[in-house]
C-alpha positions as CSV (number, residue, x, y, z in Angstrom):
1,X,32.8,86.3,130.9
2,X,34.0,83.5,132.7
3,X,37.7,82.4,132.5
4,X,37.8,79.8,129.8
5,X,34.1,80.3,128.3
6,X,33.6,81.3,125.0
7,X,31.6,84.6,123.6
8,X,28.1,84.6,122.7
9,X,27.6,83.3,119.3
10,X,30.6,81.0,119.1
11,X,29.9,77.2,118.9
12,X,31.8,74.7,120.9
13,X,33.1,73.6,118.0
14,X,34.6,76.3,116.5
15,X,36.3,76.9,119.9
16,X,39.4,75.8,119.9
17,X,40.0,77.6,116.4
18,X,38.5,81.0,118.4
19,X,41.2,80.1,121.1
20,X,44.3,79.9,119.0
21,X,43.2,82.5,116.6
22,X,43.4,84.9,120.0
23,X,46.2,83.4,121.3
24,X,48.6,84.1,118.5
25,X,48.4,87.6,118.8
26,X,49.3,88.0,122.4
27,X,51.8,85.6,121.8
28,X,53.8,87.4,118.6
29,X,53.0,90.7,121.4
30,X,55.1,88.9,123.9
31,X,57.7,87.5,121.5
32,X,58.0,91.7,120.5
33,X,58.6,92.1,124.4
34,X,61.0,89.8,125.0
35,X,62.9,90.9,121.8
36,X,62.9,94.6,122.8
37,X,64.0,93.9,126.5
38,X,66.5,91.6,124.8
39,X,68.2,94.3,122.4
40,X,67.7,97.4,125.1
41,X,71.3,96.5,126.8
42,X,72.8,96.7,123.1
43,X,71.0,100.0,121.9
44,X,71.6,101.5,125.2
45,X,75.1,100.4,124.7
46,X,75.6,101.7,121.2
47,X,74.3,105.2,122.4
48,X,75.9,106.3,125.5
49,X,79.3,104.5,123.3
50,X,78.9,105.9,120.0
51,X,75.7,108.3,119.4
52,X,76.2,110.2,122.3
53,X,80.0,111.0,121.4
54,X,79.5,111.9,118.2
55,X,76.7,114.3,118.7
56,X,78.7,116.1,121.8
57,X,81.8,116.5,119.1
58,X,79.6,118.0,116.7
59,X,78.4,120.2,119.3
60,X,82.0,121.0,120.4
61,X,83.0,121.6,116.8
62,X,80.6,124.9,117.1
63,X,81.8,126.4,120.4
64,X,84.7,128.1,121.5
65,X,86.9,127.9,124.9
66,X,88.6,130.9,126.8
67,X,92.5,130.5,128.7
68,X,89.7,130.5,131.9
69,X,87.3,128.0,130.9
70,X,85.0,129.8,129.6
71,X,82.7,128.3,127.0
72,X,80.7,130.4,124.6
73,X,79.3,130.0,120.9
74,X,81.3,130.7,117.7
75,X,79.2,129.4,114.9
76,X,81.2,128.1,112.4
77,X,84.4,130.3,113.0
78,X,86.4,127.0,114.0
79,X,85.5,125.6,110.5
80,X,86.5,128.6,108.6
81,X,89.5,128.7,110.6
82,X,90.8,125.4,109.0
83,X,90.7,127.4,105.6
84,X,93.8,130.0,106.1
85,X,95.6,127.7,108.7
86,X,98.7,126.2,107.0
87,X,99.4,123.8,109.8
88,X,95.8,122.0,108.6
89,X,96.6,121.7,105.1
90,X,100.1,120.7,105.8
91,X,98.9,118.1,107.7
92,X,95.9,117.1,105.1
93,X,99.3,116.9,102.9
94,X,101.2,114.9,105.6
95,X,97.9,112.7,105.6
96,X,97.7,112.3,101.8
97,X,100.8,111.6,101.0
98,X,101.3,108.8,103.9
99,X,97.9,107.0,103.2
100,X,98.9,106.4,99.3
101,X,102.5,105.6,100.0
102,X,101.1,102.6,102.7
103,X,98.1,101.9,101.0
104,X,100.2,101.1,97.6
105,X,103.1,99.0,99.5
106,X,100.4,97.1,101.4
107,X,98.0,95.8,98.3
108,X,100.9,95.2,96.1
109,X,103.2,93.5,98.9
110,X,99.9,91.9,100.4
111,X,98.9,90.2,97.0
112,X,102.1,89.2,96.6
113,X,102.3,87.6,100.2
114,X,98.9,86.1,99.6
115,X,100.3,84.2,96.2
116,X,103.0,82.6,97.8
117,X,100.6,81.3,100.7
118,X,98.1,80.2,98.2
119,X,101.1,78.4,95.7
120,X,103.1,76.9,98.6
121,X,100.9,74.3,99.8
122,X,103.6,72.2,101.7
123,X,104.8,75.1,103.3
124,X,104.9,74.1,107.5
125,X,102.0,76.0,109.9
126,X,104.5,77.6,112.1
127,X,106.1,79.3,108.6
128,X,102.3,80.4,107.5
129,X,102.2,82.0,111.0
130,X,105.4,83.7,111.5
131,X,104.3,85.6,108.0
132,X,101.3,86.6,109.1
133,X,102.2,87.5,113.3
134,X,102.7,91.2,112.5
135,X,99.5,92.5,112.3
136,X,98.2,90.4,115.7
137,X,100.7,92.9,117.4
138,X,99.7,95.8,119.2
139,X,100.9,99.1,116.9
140,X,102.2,100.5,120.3
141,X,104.5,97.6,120.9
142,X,105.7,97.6,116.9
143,X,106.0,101.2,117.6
144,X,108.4,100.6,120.2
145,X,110.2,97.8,118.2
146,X,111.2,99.7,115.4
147,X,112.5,102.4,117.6
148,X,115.1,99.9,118.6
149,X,115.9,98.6,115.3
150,X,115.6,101.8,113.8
151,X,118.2,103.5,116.8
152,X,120.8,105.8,114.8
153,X,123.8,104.6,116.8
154,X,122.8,100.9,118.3
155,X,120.2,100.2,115.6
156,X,120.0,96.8,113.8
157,X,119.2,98.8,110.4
158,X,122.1,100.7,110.7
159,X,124.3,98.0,111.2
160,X,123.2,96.3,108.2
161,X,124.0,99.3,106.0
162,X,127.2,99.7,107.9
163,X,128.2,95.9,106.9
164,X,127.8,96.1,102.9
165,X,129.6,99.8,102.9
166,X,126.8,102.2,103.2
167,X,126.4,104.8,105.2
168,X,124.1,104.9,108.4
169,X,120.8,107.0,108.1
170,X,118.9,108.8,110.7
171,X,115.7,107.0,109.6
172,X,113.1,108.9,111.7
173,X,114.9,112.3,112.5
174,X,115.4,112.9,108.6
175,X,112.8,115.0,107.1
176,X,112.6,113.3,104.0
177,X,113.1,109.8,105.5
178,X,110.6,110.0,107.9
179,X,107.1,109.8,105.8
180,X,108.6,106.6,103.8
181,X,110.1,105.3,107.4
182,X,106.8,105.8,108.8
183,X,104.5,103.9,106.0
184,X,107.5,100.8,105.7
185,X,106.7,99.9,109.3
186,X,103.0,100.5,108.7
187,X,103.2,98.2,106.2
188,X,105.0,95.5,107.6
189,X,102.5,95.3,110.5
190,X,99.3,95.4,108.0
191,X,100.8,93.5,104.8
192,X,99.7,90.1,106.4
193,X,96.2,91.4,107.3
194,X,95.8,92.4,103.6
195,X,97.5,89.5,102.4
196,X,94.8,87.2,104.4
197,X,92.0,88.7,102.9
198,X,93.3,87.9,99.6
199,X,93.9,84.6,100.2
200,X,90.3,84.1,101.2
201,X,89.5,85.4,97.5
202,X,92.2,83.0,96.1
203,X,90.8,80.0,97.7
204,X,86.9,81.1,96.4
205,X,88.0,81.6,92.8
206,X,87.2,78.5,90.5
207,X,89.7,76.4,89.4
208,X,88.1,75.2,86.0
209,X,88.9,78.9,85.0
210,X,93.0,77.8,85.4
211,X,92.2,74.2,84.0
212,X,91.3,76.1,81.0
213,X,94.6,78.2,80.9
214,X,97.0,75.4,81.2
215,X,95.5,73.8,78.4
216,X,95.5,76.6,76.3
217,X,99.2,76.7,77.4
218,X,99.1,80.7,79.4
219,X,101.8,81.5,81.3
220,X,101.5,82.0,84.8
221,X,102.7,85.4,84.8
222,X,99.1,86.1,81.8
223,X,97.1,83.5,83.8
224,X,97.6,86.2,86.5
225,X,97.2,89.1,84.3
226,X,94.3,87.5,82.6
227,X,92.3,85.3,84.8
228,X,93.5,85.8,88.7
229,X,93.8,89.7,89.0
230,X,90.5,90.6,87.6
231,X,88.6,87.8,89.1
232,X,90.2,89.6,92.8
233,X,90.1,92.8,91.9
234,X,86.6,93.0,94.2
235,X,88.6,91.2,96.9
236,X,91.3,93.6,96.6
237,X,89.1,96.7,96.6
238,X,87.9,95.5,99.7
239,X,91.0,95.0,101.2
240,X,91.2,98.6,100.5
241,X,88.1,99.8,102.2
242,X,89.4,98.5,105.3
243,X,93.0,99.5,105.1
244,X,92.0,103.5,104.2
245,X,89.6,103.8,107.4
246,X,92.5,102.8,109.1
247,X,95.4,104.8,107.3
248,X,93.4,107.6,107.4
249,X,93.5,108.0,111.1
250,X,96.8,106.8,111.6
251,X,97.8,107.9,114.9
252,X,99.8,105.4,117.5
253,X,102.7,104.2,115.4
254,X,103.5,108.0,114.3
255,X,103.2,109.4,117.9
256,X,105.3,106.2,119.3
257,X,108.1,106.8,116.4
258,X,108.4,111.1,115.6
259,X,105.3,112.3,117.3
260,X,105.0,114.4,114.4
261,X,108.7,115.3,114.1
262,X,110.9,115.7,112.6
263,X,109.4,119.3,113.6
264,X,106.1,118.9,111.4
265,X,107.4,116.5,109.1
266,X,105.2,113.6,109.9
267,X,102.1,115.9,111.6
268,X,99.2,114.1,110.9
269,X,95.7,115.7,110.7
270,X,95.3,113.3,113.7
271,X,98.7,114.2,115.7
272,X,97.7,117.9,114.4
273,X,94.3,117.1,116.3
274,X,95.8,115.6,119.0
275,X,97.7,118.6,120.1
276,X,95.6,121.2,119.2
277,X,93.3,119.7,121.9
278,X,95.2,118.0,124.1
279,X,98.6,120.4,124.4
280,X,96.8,123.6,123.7
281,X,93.5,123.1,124.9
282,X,91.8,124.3,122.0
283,X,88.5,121.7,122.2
284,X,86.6,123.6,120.2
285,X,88.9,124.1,117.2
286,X,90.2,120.4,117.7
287,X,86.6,118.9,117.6
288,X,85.7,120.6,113.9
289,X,89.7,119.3,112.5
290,X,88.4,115.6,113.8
291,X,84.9,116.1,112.1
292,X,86.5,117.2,108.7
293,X,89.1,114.2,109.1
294,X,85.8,112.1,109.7
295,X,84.2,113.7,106.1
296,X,87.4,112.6,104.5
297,X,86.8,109.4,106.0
298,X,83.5,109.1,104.5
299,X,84.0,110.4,101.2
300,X,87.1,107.9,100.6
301,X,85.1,105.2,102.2
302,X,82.4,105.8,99.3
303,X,84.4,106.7,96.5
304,X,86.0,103.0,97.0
305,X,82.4,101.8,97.3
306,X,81.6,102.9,93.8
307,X,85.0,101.4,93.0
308,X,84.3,98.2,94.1
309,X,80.7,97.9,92.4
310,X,82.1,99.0,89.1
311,X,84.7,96.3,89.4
312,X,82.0,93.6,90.8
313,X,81.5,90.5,88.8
């Protein structure tokens, strides 16, 4: 058929509709094309970065490694390893411990923080950004910062203790200093982040529900027992989610600070991990401790999912 005729049968006039009802097809075809060859870059991306990892870990997880090299299969021995070794559950403890202790200190501290941003109206930019500068800083960098301050002998903490009559600590060379050391500097760094995200749930609250209190004559400390904290508690369980990912696989400020020291005082599941396959060489073993961290991950990732949809408005 001739370009531009029409098929036996069809009437002139009913050609133009033949034409566009033929033509939309191999035009939504093409618009498929152009989205696929559009999105390849990103899939490809996403796979050799993320999928591809992941699945070689899981693979790692299940193999064993020789003092020579020598690579072999071992099933799940790595994983029933982690049952009788005490350095694991000492470091699941470490882990615990530290995530609840920052996680507290941050939502408490970062609601707080986020009331007096939302209250003080007048209060100049440059303040509203020097309380919220912590967090833009690289954890190595804080790290290193609060070594300084935090130097037994030339240390500005010390000094300040030393000045009202008290003695001087070893802040991060004391076993029982060091976890609570550790999650204050956490959460100076990440109280502003948190404290942002709950000013973005002030600011979307209505404020006929406050009209109401002041003319029923609530004080502020019940309008925020009554009205404010409920109405955030979604905000704030949010807050959480993303602050637990984090805290769970807390790694660079520890290994800046005590790199697990005090001896095992502050060792991490992930500075546990850390060594186990990058001191030892045990890549095997080390791959199936990160893939249980990663469970934990998950589970406390969902368990505050449920969390937040049973507090959900």
């Amino acid at each position: 058929m001739p370009a531009g005729s029409l098929p036996a049968g069809i009437s002139p006039d009913r050609g133009q509709e033949y034409m566009s009802d033929t033509a939309a097809p191999l035009t939504q075809d093409r618009r498929k094309l152009e989205m696929a060859a559009l999105s390849a870059p990103a899939v490809f991306f996403t796979v050799a970065m993320i999928a591809f990892p992941v699945v070689y870990t899981i693979w790692l997880g299940f193999q064993t490694f020789s003092s020579t090299g020598k690579q072999s299969f071992a099933g799940l021995a790595n994983y029933s390893k982690l049952i009788s070794d005490y350095e694991f559950w000492h470091g699941l403890w470490i882990t615990i411990a530290l995530f609840v202790l920052s996680l507290v200190l941050q939502l408490v501290f970062g609601v707080w923080l986020a009331l007096v941003l939302f209250n003080a109206k007048r209060l100049p930019g440059i303040v509203r950004s020097l309380f919220i500068s912590p967090f833009m800083m690289p954890p190595v960098v804080a790290g290193m910062m609060w070594l300084v301050i935090l130097d037994p002998s030339l240390g500005a903490a010390n000094y300040i203790l030393q000045s009202f009559g008290l003695p001087p600590s070893d802040w991060l060379a004391s076993p029982t200093w060091v976890i609570p050391t550790v999650a204050l500097i956490d959460s100076w760094q990440w109280t502003p982040y948190v404290a942002l995200i709950v000013l973005g749930g002030l600011q979307s609250l209505p404020p006929s529900v406050y009209e109401a209190a002041q003319i029923d004559g609530a004080s502020p400390f019940k309008t925020f027992q009554r009205i404010t904290l409920p109405l955030l508690l979604p905000t704030i369980v949010t807050a959480a989610i993303l602050r637990s990912v984090d805290l769970l696989r807390f790694f660079d400020i520890i290994y800046i600070t005590t790199q697990g020291g005090p001896g095992n005082a502050s060792n991490t599941l992930n500075i546990y991990g850390f060594r186990v396959g990058f001191e030892f060489f045990n890549i095997g073993y080390a791959s199936a401790l990160m893939l249980t961290l990663t469970a934990i991950v998950f589970g406390a990732v969902l368990a505050f999912n449920r969390l937040r949809g049973a507090v959900a408005w």
